[in-house]
mmJSON file of the N, C-alpha and C atoms, coordinates in Angstrom:
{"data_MODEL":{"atom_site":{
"group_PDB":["ATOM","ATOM","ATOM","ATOM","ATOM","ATOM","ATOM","ATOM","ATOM","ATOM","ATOM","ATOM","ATOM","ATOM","ATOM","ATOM","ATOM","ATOM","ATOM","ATOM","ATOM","ATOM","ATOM","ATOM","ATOM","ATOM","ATOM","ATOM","ATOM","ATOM","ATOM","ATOM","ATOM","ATOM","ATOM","ATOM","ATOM","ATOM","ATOM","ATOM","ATOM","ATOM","ATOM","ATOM","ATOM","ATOM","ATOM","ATOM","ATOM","ATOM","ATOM","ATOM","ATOM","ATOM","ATOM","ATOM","ATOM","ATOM","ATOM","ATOM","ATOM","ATOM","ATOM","ATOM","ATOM","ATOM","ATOM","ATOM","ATOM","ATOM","ATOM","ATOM","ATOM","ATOM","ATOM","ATOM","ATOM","ATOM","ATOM","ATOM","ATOM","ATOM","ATOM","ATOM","ATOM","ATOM","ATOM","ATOM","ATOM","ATOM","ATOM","ATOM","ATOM","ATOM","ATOM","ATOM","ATOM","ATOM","ATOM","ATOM","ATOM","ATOM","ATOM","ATOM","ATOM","ATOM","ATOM","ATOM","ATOM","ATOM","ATOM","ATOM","ATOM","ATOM","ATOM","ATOM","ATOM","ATOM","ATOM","ATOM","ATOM","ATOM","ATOM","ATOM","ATOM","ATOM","ATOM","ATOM","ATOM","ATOM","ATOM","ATOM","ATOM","ATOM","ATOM","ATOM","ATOM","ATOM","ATOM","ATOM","ATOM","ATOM","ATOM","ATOM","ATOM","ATOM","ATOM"],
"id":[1,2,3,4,5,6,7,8,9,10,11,12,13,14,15,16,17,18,19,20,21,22,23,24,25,26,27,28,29,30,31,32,33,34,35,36,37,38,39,40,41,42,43,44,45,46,47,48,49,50,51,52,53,54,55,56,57,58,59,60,61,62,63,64,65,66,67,68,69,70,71,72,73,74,75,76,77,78,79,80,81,82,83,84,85,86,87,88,89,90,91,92,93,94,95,96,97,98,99,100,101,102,103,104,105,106,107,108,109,110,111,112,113,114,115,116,117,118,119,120,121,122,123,124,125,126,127,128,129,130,131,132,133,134,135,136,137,138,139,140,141,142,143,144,145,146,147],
"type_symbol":["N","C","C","N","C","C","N","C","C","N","C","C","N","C","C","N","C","C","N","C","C","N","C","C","N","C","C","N","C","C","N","C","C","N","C","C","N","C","C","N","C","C","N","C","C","N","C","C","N","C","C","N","C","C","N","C","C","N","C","C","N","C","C","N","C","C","N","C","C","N","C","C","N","C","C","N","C","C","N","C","C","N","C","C","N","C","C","N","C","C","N","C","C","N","C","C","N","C","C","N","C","C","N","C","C","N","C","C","N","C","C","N","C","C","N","C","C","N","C","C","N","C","C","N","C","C","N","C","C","N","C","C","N","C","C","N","C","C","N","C","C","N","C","C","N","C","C"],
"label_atom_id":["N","CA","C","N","CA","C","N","CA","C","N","CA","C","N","CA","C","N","CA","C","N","CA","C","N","CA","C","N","CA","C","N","CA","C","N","CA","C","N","CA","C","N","CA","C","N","CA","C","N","CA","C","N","CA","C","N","CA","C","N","CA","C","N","CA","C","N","CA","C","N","CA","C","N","CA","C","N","CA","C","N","CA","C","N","CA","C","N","CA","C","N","CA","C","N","CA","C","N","CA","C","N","CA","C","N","CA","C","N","CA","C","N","CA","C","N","CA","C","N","CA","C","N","CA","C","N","CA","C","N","CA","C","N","CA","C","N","CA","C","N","CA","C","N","CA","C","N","CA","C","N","CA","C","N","CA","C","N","CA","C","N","CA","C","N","CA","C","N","CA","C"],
"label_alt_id":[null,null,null,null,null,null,null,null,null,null,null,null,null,null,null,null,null,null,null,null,null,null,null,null,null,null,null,null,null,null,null,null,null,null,null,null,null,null,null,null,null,null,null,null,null,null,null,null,null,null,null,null,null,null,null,null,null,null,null,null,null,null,null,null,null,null,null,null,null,null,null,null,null,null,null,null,null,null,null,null,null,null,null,null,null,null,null,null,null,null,null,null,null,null,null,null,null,null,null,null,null,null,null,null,null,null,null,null,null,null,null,null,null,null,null,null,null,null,null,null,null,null,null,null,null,null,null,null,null,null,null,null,null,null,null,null,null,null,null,null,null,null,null,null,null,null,null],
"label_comp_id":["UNK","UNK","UNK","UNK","UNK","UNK","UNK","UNK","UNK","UNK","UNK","UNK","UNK","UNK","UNK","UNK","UNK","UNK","UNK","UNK","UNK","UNK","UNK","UNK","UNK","UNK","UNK","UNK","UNK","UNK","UNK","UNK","UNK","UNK","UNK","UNK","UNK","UNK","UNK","UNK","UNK","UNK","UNK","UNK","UNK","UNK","UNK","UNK","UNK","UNK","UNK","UNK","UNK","UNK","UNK","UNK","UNK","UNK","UNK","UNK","UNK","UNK","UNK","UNK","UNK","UNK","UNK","UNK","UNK","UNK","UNK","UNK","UNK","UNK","UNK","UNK","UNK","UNK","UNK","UNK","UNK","UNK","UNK","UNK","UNK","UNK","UNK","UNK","UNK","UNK","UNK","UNK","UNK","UNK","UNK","UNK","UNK","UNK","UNK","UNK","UNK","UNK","UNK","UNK","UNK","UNK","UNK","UNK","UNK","UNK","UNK","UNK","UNK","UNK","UNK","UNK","UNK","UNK","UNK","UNK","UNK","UNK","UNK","UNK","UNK","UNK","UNK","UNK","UNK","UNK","UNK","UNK","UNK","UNK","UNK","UNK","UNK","UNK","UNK","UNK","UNK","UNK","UNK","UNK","UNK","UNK","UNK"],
"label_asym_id":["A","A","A","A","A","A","A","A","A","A","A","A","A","A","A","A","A","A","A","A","A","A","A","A","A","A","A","A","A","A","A","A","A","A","A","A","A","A","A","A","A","A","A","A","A","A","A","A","A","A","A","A","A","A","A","A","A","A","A","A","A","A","A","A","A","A","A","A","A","A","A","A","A","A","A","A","A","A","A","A","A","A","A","A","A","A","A","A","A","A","A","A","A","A","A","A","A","A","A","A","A","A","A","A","A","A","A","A","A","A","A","A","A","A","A","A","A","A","A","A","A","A","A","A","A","A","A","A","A","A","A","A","A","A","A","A","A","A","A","A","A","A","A","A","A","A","A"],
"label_entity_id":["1","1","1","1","1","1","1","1","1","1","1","1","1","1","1","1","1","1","1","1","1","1","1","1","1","1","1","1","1","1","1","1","1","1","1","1","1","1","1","1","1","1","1","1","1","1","1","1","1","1","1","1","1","1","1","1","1","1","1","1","1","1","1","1","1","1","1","1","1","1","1","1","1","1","1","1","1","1","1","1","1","1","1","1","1","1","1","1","1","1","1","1","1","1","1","1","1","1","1","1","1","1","1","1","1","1","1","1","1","1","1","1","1","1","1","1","1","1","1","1","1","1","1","1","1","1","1","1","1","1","1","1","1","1","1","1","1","1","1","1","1","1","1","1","1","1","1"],
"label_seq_id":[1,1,1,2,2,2,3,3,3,4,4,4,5,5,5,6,6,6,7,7,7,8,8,8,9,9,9,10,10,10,11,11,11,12,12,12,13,13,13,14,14,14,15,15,15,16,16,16,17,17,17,18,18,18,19,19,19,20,20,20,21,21,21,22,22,22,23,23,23,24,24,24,25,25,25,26,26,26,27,27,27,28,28,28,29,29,29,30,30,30,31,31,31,32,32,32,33,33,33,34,34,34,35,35,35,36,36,36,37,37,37,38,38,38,39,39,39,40,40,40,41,41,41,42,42,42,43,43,43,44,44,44,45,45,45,46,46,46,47,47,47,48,48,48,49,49,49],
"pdbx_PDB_ins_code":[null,null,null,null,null,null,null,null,null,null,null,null,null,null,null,null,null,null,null,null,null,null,null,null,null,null,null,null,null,null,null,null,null,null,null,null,null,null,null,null,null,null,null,null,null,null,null,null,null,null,null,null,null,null,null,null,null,null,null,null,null,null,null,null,null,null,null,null,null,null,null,null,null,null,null,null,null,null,null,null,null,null,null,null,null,null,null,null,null,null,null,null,null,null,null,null,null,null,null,null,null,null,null,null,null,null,null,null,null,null,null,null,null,null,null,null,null,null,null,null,null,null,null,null,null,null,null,null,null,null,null,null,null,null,null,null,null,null,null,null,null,null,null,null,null,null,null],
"Cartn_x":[-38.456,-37.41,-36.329,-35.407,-34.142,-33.654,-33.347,-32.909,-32.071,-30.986,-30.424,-31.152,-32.163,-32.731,-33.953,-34.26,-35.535,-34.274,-32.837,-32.386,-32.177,-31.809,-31.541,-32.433,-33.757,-34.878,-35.032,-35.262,-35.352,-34.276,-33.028,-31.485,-32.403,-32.585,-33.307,-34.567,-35.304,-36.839,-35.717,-34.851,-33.976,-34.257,-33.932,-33.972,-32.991,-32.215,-30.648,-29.972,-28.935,-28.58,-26.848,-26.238,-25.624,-25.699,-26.709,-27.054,-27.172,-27.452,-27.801,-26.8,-25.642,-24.444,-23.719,-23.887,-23.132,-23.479,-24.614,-25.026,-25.272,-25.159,-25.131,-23.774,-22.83,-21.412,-21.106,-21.87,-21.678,-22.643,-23.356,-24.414,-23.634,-23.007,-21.783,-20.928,-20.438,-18.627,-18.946,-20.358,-20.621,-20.909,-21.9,-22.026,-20.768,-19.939,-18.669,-17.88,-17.373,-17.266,-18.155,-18.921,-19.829,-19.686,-19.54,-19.463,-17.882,-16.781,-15.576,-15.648,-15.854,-16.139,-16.612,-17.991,-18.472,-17.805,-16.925,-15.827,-15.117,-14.279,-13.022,-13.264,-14.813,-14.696,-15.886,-16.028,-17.469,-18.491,-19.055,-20.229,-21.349,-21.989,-23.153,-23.882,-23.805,-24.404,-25.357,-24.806,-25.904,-25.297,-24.738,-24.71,-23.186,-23.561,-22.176,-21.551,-20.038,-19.277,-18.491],
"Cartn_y":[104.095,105.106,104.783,104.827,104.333,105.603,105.297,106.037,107.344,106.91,108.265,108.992,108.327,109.514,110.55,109.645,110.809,111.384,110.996,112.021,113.335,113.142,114.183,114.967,114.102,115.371,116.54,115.464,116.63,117.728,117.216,118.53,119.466,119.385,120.209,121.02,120.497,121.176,122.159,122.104,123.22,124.413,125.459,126.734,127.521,127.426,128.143,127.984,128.541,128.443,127.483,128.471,127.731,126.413,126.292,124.934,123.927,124.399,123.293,123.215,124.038,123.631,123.091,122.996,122.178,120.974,120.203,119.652,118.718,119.298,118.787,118.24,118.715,118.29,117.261,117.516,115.577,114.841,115.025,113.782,113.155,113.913,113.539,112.79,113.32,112.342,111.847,111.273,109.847,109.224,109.325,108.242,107.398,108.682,108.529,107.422,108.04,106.886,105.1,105.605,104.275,103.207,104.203,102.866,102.62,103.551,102.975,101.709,102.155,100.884,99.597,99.941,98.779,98.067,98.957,98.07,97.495,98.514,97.497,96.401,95.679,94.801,93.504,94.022,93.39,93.315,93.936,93.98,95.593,95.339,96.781,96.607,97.923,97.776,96.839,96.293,94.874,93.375,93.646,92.668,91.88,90.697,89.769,89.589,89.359,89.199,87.9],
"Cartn_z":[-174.336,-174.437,-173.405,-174.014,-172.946,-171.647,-170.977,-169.586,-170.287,-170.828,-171.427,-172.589,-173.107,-173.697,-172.559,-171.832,-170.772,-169.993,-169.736,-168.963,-170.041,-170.853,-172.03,-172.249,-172.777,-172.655,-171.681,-170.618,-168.921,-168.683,-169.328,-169.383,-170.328,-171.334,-172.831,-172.148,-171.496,-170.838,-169.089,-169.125,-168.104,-168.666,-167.85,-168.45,-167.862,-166.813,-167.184,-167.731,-168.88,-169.917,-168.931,-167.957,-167.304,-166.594,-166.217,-165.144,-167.055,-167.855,-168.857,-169.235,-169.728,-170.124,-169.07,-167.655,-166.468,-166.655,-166.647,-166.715,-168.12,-168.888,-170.707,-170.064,-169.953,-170.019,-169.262,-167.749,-167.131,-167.862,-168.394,-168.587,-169.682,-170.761,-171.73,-171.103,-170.339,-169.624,-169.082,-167.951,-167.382,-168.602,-169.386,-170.834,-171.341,-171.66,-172.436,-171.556,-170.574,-169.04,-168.866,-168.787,-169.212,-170.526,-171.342,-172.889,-172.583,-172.225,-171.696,-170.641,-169.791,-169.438,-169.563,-170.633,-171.496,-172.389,-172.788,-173.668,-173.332,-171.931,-171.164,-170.515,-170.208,-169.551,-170.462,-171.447,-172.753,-172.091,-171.3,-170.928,-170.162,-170.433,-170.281,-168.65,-168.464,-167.072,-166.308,-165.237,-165.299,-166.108,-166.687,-167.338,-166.714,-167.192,-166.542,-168.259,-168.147,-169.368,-169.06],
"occupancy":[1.0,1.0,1.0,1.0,1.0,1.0,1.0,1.0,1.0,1.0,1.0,1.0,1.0,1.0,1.0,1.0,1.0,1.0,1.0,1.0,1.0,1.0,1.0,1.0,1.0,1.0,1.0,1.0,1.0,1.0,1.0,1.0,1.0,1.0,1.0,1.0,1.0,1.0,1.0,1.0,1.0,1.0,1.0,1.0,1.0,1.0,1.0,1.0,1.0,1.0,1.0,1.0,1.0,1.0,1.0,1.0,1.0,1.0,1.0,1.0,1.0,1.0,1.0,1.0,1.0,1.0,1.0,1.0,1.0,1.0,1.0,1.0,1.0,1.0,1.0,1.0,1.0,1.0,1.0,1.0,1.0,1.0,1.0,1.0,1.0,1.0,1.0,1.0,1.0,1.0,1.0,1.0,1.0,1.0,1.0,1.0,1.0,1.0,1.0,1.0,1.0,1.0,1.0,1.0,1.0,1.0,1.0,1.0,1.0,1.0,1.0,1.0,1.0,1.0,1.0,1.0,1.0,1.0,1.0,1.0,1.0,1.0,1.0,1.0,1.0,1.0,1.0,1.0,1.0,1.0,1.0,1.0,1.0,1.0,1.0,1.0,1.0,1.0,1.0,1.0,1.0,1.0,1.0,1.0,1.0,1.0,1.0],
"B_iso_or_equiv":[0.0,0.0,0.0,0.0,0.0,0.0,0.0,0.0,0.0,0.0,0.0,0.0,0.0,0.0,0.0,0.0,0.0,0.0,0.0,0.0,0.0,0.0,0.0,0.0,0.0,0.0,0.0,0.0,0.0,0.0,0.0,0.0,0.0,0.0,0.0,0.0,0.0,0.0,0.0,0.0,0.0,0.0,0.0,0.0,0.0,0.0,0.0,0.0,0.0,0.0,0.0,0.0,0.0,0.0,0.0,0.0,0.0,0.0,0.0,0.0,0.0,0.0,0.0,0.0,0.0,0.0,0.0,0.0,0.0,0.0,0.0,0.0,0.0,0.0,0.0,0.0,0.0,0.0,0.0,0.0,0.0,0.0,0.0,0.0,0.0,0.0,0.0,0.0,0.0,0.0,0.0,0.0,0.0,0.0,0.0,0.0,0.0,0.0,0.0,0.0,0.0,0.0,0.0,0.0,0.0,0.0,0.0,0.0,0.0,0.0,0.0,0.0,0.0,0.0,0.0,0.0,0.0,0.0,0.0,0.0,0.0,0.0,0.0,0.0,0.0,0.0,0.0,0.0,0.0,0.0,0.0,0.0,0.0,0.0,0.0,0.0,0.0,0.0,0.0,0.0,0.0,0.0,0.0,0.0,0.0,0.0,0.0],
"pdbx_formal_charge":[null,null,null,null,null,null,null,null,null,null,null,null,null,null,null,null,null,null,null,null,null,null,null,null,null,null,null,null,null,null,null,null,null,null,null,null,null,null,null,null,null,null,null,null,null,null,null,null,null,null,null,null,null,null,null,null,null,null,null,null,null,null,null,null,null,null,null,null,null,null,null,null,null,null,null,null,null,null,null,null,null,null,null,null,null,null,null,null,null,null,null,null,null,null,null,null,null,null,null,null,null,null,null,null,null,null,null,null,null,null,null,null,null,null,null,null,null,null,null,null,null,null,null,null,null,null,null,null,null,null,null,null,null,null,null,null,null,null,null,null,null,null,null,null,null,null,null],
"auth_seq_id":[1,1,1,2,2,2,3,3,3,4,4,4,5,5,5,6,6,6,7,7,7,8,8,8,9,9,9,10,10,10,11,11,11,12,12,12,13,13,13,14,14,14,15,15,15,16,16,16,17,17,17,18,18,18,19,19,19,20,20,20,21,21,21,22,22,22,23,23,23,24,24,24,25,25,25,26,26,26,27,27,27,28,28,28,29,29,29,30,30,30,31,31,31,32,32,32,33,33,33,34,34,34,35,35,35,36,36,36,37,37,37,38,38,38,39,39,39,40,40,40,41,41,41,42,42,42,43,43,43,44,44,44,45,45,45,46,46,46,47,47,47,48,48,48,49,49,49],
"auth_comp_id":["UNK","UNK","UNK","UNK","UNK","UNK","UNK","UNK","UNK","UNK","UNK","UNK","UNK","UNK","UNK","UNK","UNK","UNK","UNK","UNK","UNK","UNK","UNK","UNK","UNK","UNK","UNK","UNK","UNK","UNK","UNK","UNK","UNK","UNK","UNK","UNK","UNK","UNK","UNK","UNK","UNK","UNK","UNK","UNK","UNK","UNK","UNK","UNK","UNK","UNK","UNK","UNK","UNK","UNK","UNK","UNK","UNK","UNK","UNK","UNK","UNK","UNK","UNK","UNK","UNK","UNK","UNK","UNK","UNK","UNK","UNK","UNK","UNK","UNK","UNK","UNK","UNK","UNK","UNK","UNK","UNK","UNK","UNK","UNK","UNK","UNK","UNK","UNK","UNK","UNK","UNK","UNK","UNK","UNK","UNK","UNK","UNK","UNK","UNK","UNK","UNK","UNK","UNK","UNK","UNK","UNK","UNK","UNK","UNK","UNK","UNK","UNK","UNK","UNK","UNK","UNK","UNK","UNK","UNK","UNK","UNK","UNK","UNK","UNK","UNK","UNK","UNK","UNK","UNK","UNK","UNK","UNK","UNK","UNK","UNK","UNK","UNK","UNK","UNK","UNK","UNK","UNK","UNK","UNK","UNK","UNK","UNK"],
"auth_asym_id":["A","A","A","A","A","A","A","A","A","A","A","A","A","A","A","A","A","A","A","A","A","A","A","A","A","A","A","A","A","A","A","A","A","A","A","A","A","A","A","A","A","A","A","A","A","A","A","A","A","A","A","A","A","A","A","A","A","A","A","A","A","A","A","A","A","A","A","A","A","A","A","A","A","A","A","A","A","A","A","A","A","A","A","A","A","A","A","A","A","A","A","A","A","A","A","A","A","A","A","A","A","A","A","A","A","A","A","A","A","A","A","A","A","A","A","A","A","A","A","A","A","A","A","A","A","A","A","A","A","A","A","A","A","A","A","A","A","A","A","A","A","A","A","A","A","A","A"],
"auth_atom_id":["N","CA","C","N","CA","C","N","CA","C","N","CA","C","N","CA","C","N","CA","C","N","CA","C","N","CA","C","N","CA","C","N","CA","C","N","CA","C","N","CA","C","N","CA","C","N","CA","C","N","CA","C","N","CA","C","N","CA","C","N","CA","C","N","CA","C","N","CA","C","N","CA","C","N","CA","C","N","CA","C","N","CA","C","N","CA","C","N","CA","C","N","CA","C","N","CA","C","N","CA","C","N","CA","C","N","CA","C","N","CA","C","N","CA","C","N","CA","C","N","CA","C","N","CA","C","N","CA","C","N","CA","C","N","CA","C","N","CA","C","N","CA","C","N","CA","C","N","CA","C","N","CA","C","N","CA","C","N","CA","C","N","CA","C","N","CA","C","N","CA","C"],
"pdbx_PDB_model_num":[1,1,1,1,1,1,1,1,1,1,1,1,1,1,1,1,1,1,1,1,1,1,1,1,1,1,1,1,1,1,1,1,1,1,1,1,1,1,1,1,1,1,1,1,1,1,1,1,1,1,1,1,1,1,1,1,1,1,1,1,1,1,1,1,1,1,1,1,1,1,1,1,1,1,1,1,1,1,1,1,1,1,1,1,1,1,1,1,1,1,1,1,1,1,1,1,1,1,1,1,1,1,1,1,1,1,1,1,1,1,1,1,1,1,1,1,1,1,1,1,1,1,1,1,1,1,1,1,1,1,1,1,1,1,1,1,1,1,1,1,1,1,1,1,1,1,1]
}}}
């Protein structure tokens, strides 16, 4: 199971409805952030391009 899916689960097993929507929302815009970056430079974290 890849890293962003066990972080996702562990957001889902939260139980403030606030802290999960704070939190749903960065775990979204670092991702989103991340594959941006994966694109702007052709390569994935770790990885050399």
């Amino acid at each position: 199971m890849t890293d962003e899916r066990i972080a996702l689960r562990e957001l889902l097993e939260k139980g403030s409805d606030a802290t999960f929507l704070r939190e749903m929302i960065g775990f979204a815009a670092h991702r989103l952030m991340e594959l941006d970056a994966e694109g702007a430079c052709g390569a994935g974290h770790g990885e050399r391009s």
